[in-house]
DOTOR-210489 format. One record per residue (C-alpha): residue number from 0; x, y, z; residue in three letters. Coordinates in pm, 1 decimal. Example, Ala and Ser with C-alpha at 12.3 -4.5 7.8 and 13.67 -1.06 7.14 Angstrom:
BEGIN
+-----+----------+----------+----------+-----+
|   k |     east |    north |       up |   r |
+-----+----------+----------+----------+-----+
|   0 |   1230.0 |   -450.0 |    780.0 | ALA |
|   1 |   1367.0 |   -106.0 |    714.0 | SER |
+-----+----------+----------+----------+-----+
END
This chain:
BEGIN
+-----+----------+----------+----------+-----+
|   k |     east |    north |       up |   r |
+-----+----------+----------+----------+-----+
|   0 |   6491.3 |  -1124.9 |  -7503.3 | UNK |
|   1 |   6607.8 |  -1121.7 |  -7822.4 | UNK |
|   2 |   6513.2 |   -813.1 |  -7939.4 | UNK |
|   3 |   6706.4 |   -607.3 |  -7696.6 | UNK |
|   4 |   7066.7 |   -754.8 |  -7931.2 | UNK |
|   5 |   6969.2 |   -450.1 |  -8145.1 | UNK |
|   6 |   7050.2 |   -203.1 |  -7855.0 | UNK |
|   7 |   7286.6 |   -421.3 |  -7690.5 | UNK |
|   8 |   7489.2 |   -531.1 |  -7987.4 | UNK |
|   9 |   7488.4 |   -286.8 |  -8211.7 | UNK |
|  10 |   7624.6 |   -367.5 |  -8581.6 | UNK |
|  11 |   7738.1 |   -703.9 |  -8482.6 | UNK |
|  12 |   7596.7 |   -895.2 |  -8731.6 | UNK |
|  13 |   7647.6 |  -1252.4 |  -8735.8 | UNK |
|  14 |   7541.0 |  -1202.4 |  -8351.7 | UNK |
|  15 |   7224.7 |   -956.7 |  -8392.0 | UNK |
|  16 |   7032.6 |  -1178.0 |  -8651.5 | UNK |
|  17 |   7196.0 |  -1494.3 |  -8739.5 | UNK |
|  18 |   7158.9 |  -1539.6 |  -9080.6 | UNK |
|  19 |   7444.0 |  -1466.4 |  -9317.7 | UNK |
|  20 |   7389.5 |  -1171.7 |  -9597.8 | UNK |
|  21 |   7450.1 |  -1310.0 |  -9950.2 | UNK |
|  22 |   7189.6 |  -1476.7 | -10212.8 | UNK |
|  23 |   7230.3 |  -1797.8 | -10326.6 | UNK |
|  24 |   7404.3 |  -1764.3 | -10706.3 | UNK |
|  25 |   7649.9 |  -1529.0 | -10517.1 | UNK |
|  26 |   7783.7 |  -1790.9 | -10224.8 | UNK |
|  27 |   7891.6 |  -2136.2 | -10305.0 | UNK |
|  28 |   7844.9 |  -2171.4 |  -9962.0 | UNK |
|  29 |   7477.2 |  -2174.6 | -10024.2 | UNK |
|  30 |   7470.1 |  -2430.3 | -10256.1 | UNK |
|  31 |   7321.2 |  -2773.7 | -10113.7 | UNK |
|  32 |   7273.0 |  -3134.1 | -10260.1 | UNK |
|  33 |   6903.4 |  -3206.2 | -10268.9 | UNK |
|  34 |   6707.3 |  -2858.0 | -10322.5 | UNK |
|  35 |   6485.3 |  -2950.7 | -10632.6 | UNK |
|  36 |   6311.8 |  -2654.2 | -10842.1 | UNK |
|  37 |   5905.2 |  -2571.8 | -10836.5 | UNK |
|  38 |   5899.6 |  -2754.6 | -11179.5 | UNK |
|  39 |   6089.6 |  -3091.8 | -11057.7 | UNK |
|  40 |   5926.1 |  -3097.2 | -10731.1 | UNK |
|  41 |   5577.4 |  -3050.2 | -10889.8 | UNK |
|  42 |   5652.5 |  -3298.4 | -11158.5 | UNK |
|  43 |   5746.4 |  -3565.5 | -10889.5 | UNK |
|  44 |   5450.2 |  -3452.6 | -10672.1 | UNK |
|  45 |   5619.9 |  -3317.9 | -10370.5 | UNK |
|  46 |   5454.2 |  -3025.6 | -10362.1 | UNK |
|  47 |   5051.8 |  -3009.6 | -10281.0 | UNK |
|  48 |   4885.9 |  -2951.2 | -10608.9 | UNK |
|  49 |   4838.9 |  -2586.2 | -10669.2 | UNK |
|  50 |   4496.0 |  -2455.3 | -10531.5 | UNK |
|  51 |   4289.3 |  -2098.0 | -10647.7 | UNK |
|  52 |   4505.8 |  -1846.1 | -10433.5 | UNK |
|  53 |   4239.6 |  -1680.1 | -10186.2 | UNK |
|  54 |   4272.4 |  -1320.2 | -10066.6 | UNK |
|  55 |   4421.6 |  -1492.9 |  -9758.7 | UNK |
|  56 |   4559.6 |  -1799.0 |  -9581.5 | UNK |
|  57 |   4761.8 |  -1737.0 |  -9242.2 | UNK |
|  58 |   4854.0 |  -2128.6 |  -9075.5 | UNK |
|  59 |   4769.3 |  -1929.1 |  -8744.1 | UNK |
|  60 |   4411.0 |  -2025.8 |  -8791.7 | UNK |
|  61 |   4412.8 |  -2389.2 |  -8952.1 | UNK |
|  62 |   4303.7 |  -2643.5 |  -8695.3 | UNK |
|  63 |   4627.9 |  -2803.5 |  -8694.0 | UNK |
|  64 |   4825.2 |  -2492.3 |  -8566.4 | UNK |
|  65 |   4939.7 |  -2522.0 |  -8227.0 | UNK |
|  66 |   5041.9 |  -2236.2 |  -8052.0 | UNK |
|  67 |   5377.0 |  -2339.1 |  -7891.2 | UNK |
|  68 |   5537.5 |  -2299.9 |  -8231.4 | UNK |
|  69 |   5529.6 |  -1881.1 |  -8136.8 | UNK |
|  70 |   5717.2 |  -1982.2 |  -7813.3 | UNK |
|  71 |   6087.4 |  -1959.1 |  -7932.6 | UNK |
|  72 |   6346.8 |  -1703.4 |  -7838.1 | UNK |
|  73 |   6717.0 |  -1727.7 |  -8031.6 | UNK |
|  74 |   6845.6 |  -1505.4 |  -7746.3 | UNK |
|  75 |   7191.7 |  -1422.9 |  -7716.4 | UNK |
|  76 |   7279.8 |  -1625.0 |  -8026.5 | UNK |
|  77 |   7254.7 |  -1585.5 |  -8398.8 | UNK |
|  78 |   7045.7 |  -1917.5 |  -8454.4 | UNK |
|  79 |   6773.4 |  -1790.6 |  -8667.2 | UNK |
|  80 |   6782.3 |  -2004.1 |  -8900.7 | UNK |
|  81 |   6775.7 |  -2337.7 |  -8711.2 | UNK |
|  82 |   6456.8 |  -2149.6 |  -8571.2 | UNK |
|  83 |   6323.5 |  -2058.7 |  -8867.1 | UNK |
|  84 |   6423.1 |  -2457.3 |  -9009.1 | UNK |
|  85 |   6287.4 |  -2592.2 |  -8670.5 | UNK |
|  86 |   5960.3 |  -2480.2 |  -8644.5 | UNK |
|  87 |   5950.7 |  -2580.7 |  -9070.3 | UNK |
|  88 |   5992.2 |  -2911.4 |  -8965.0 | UNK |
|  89 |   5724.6 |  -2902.3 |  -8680.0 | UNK |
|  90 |   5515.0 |  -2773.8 |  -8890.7 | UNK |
|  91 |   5525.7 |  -3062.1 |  -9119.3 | UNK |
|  92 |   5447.7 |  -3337.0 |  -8862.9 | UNK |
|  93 |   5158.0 |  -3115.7 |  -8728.9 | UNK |
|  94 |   5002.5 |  -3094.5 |  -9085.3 | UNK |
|  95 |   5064.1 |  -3483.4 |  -9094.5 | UNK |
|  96 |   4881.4 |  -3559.7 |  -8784.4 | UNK |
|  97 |   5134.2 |  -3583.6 |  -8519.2 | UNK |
|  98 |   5178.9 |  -3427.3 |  -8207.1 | UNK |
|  99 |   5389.8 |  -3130.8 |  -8108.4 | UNK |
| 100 |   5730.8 |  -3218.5 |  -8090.8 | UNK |
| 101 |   5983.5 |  -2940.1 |  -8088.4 | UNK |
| 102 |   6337.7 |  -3001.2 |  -8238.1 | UNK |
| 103 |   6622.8 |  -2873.3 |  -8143.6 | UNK |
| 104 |   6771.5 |  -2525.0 |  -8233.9 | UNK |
| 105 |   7098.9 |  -2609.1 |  -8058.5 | UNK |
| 106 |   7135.0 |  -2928.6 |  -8206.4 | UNK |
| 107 |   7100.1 |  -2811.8 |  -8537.3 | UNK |
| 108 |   7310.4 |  -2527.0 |  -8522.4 | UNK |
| 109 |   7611.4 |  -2707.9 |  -8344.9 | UNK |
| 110 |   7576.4 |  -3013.7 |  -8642.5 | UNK |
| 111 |   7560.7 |  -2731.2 |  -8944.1 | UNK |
| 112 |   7855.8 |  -2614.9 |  -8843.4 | UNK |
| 113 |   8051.0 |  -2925.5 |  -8791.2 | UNK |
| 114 |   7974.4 |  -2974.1 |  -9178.2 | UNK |
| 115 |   7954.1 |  -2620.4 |  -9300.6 | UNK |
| 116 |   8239.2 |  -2419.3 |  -9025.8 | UNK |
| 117 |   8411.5 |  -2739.7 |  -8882.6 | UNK |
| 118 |   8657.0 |  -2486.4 |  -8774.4 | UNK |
| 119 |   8451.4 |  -2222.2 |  -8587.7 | UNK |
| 120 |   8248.0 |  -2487.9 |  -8395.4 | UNK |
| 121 |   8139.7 |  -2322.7 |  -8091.9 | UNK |
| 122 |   8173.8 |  -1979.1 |  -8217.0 | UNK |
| 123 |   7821.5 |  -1767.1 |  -8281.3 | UNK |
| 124 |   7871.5 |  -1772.5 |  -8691.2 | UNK |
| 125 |   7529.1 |  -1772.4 |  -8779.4 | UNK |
| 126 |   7464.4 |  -1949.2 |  -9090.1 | UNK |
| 127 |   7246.0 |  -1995.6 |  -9405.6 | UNK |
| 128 |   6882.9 |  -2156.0 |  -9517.2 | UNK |
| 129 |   7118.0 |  -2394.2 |  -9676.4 | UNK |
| 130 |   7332.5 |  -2473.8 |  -9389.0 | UNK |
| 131 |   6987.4 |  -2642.2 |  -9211.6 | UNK |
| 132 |   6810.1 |  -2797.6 |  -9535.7 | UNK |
| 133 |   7112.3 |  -2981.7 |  -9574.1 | UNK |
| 134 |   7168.7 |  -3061.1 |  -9224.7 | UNK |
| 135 |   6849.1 |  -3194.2 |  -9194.9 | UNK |
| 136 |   6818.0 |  -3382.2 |  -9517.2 | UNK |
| 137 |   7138.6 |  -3536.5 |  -9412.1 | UNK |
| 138 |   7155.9 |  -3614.8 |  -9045.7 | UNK |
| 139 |   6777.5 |  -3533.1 |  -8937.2 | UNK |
| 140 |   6624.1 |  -3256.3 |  -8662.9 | UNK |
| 141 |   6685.6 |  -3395.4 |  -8288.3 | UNK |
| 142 |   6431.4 |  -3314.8 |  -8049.7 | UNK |
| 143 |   6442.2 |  -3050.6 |  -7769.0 | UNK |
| 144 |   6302.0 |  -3320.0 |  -7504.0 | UNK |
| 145 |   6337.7 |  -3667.4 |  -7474.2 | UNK |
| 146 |   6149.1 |  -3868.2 |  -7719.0 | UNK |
| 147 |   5927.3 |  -4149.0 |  -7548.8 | UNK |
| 148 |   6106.4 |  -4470.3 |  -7515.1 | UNK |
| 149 |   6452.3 |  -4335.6 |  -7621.5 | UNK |
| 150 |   6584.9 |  -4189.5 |  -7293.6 | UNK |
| 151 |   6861.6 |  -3903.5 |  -7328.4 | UNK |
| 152 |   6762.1 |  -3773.9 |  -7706.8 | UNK |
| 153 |   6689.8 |  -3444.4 |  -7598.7 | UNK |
| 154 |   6892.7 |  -3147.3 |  -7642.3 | UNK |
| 155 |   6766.0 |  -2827.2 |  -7504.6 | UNK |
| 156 |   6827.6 |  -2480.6 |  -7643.7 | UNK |
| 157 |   7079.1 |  -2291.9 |  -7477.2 | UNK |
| 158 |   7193.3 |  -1958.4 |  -7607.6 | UNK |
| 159 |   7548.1 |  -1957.0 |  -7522.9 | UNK |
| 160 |   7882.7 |  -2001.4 |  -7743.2 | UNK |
| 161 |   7941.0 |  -2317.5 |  -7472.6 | UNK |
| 162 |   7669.8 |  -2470.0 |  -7467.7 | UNK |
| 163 |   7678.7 |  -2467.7 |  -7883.0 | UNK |
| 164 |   7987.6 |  -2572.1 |  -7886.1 | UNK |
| 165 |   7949.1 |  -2887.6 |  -7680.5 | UNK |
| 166 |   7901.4 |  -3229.8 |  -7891.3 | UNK |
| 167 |   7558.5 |  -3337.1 |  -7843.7 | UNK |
| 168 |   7513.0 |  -3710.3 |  -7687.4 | UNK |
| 169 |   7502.1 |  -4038.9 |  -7913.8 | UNK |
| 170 |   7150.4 |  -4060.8 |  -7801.2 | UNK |
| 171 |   7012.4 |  -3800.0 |  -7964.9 | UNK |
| 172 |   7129.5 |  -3887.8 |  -8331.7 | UNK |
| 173 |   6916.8 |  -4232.3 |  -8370.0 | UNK |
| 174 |   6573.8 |  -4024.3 |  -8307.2 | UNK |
| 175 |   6708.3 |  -3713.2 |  -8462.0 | UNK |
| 176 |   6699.4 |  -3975.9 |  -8806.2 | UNK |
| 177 |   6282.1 |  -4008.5 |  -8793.7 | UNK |
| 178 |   6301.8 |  -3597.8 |  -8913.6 | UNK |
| 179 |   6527.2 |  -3676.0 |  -9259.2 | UNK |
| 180 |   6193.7 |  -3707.9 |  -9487.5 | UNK |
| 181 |   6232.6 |  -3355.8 |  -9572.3 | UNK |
| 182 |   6269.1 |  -3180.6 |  -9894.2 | UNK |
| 183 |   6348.7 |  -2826.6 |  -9966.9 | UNK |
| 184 |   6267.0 |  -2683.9 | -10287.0 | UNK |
| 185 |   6393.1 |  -2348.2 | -10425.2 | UNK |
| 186 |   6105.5 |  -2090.1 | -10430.4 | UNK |
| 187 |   6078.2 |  -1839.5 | -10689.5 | UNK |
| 188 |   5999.1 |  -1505.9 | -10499.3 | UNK |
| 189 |   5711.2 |  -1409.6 | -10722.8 | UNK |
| 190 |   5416.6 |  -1274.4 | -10526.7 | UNK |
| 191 |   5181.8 |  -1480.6 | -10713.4 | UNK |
| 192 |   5376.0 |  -1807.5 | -10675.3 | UNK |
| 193 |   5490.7 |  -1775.9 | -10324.8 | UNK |
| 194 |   5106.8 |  -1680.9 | -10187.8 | UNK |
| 195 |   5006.2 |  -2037.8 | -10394.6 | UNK |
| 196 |   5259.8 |  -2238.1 | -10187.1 | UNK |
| 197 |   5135.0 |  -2076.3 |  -9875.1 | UNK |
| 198 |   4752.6 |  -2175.3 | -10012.2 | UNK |
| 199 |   4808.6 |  -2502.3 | -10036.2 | UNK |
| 200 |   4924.2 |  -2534.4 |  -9718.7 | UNK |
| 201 |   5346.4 |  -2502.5 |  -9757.9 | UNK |
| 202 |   5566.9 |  -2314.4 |  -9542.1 | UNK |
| 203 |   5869.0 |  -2105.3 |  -9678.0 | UNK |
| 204 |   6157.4 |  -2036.6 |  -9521.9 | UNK |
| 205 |   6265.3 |  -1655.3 |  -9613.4 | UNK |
| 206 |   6620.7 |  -1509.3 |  -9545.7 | UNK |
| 207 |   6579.1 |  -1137.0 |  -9590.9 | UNK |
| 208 |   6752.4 |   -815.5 |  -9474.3 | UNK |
| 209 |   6717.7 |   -586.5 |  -9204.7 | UNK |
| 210 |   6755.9 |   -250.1 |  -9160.8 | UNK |
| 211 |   6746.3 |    -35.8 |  -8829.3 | UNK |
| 212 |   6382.9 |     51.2 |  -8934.5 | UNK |
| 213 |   6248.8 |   -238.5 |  -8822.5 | UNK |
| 214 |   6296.7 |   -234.2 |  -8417.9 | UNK |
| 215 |   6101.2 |    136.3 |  -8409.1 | UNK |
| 216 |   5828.1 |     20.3 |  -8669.1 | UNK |
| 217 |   5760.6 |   -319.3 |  -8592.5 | UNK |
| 218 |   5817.0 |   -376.6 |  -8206.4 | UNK |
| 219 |   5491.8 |   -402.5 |  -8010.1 | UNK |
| 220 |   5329.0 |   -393.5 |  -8337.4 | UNK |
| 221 |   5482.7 |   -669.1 |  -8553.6 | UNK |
| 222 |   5410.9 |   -394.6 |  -8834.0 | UNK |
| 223 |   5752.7 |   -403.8 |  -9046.2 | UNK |
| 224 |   5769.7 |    -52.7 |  -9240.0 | UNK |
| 225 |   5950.5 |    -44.8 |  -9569.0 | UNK |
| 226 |   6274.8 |     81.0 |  -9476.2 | UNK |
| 227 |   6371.9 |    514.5 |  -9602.5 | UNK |
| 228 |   6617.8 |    604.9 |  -9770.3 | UNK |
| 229 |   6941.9 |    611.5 |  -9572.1 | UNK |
| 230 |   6822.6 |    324.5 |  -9344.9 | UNK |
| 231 |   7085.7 |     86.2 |  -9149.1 | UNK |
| 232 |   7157.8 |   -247.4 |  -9285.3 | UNK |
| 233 |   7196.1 |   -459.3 |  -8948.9 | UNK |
| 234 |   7252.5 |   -775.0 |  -9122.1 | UNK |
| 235 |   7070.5 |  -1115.0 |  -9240.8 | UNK |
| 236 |   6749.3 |  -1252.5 |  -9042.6 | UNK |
| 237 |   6573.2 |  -1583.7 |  -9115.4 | UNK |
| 238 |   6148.6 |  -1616.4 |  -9088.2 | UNK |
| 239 |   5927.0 |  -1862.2 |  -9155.8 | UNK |
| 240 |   5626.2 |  -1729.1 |  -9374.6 | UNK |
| 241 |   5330.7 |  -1889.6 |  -9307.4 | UNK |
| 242 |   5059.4 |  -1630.3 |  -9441.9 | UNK |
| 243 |   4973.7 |  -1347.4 |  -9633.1 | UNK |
| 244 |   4642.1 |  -1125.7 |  -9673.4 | UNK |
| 245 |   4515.8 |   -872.0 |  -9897.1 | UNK |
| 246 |   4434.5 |   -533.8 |  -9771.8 | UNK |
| 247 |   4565.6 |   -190.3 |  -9743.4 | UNK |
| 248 |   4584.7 |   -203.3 |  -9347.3 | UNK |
| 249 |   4791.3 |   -439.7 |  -9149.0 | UNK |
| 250 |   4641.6 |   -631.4 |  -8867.7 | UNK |
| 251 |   4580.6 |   -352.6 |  -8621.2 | UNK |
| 252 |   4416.2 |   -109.3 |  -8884.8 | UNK |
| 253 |   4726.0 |     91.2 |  -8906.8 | UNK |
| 254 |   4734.6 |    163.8 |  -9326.7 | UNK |
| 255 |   4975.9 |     -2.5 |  -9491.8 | UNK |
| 256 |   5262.7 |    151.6 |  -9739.8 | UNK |
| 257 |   5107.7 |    304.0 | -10055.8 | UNK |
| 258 |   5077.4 |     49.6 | -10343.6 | UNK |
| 259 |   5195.9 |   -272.1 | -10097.1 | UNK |
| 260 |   4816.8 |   -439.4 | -10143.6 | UNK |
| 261 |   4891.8 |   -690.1 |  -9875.5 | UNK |
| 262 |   5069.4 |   -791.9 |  -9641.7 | UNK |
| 263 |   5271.9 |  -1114.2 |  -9546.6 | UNK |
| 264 |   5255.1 |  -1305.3 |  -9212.3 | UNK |
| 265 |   5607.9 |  -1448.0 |  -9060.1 | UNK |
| 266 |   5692.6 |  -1668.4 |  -8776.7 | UNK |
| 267 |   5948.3 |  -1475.7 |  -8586.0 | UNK |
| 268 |   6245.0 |  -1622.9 |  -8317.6 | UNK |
| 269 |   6242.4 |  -1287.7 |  -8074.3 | UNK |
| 270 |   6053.9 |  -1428.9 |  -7742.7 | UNK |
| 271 |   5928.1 |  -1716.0 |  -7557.0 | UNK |
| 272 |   5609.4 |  -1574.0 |  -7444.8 | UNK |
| 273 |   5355.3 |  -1269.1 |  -7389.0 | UNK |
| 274 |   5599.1 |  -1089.1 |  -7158.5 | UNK |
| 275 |   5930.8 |  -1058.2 |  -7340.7 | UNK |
| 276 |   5776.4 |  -1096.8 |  -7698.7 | UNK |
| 277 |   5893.1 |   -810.5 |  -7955.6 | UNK |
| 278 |   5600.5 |   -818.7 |  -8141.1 | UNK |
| 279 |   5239.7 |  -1008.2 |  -8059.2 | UNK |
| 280 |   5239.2 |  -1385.5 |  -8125.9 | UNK |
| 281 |   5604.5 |  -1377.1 |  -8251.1 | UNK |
| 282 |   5455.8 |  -1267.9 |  -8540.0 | UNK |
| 283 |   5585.0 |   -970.1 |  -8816.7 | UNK |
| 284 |   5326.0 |   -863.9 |  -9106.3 | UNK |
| 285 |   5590.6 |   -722.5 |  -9402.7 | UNK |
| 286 |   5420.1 |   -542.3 |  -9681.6 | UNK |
| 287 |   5408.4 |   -711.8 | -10030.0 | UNK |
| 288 |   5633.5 |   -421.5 | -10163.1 | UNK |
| 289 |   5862.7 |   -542.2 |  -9858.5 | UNK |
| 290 |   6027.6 |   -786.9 | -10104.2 | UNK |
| 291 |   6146.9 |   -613.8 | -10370.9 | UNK |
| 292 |   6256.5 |   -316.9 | -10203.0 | UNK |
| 293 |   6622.6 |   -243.2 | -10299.5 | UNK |
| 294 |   6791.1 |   -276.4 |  -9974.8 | UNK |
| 295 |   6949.6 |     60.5 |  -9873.8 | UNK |
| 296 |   7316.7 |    -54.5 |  -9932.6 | UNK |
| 297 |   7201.4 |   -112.7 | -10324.5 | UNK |
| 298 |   7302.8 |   -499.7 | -10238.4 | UNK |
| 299 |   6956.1 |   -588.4 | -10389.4 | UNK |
| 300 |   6586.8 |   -698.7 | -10262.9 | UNK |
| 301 |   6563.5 |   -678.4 |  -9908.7 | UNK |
| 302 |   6412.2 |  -1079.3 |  -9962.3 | UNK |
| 303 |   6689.2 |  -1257.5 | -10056.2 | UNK |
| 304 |   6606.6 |  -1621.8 | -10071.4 | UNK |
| 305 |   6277.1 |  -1828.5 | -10028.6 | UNK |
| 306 |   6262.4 |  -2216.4 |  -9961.1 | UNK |
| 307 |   5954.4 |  -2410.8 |  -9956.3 | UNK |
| 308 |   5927.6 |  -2702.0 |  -9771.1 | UNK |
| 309 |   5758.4 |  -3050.9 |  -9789.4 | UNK |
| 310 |   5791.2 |  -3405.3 |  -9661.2 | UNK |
| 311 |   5988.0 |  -3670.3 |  -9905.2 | UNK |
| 312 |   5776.6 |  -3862.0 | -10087.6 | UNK |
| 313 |   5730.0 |  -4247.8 |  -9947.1 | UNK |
| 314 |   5767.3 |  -4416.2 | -10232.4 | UNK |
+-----+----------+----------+----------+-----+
END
């Protein structure tokens, strides 16, 4: 239960949340090799044309949602954004027409950090949106479970510093290859913008910060408040956003911040099921307002960085 790292873990942050605190003009760490802009990517048509931005869109109810994709629990390690990057990537080939497939957290953490940490291999470092865009642009997604016909490509999660820091099997890297055609493209975090990506059917990957506030507020409730004055910065945290809807009350009827006029909906990483999820579905609902909140340690907006992804174009 991943959840319970707040209590057990206190301040640790790499090992609460997983994703690294920094924006991307700040970290040349960050800085990958194939993330177009909104203007290139729409130019050369990777993107879905733009469509009239309804007063909501959540991927939960679109017939090609599948509900396994709420089934994922980081655990004990900071791999939140090979979750977040993982369940991107499934939600791709689900749009396309395949079958659920899930990749493979472990995988993609233990490869990121053979290119990104070659010397901390093994060690919980977290990592960046970056550190899996590029991964997977470069060396693919491998699967959790064996892929039909190619015996031995599977490589189940395990949340442990030695199971990550085991070399995965030859066999998983051929299949892993069929996942490459993706393509990340930096997302402006305007309101307006980011709800017509999620309209036309895009996910976005969003690293954001998070603040003690967020275990009372949201747990049980997925309801994420806007964190007070004074609040706790705990550390990085990666989501998918796959929603948003207009409204003054969150899903539950509880009212929403003053002023927030929506709310967003986010794939979370904190449970495999009913019984140990933190909040219904795996799901958190964060205000509008949420994202440009200063963060309490004046560092900036508590949304830090928003990727939008979308298969490669065949031709």
């Amino acid at each position: 239960m991943a959840h319970l790292l707040f209590r057990a873990r206190p301040g640790a942050h790499g090992e609460l949340h997983g994703g690294l605190l920094g924006r991307p003009q700040q970290d040349p760490r960050q800085q990958q090799l194939f993330r177009y802009d909104l203007a290139t990517a729409r130019a050369m048509g990777i993107l879905r044309a733009a469509v009239a931005v309804p007063p909501s869109w959540e991927a939960t109810k679109q017939p090609w949602w599948n509900p396994a994709l709420s089934a994922c629990d980081q655990g004990q390690l900071g791999a939140c954004v090979f979750f977040a990057g993982s369940r991107a990537r499934e939600v791709l080939s689900l749009q396309a027409g395949h079958a659920y497939q899930r990749r493979s957290e472990l995988w993609a953490y233990h490869e990121a950090q053979t290119k990104f940490a070659p010397t901390q291999v093994g060690q919980d470092t977290g990592g960046y949106g970056a550190w899996y865009e590029t991964t997977c642009a470069g060396r693919g997604a491998a699967f959790e479970a064996d892929l039909p016909g190619y015996p031995g490509s599977g490589w189940p999660y395990q949340d442990t510093t030695a199971a990550l820091a085991v070399n995965p099997p030859a066999a998983t890297f051929g299949p892993a290859l069929f996942n490459r055609n993706i393509v990340a493209v930096q997302a402006t975090t305007d309101q307006g913008t980011l709800k017509g990506l999620l309209a036309a059917g895009h996910c976005v990957m969003i690293g954001m910060t998070v603040c003690a506030s967020l275990e009372s507020g949201a747990q049980g409730t997925g309801n994420v408040p806007i964190p007070p004055a004074g609040d706790q910065v705990m550390g990085g945290h990666e989501n998918l956003r796959i929603g948003y809807v207009d409204g003054t009350t969150y899903p539950d009827g509880t009212a929403l911040p003053a002023g927030a006029g929506g709310y967003w909906v986010q794939l979370n990483s904190w449970g495999s099921g009913p019984a140990d999820w933190f909040s219904p579905n795996n799901l958190l609902y964060l205000p509008y307002t949420f994202d440009t909140t200063q963060a309490p340690d004046k560092s900036g907006p508590l949304l830090m960085d928003a990727t939008c992804f979308a298969l490669a174009p065949t031709s």
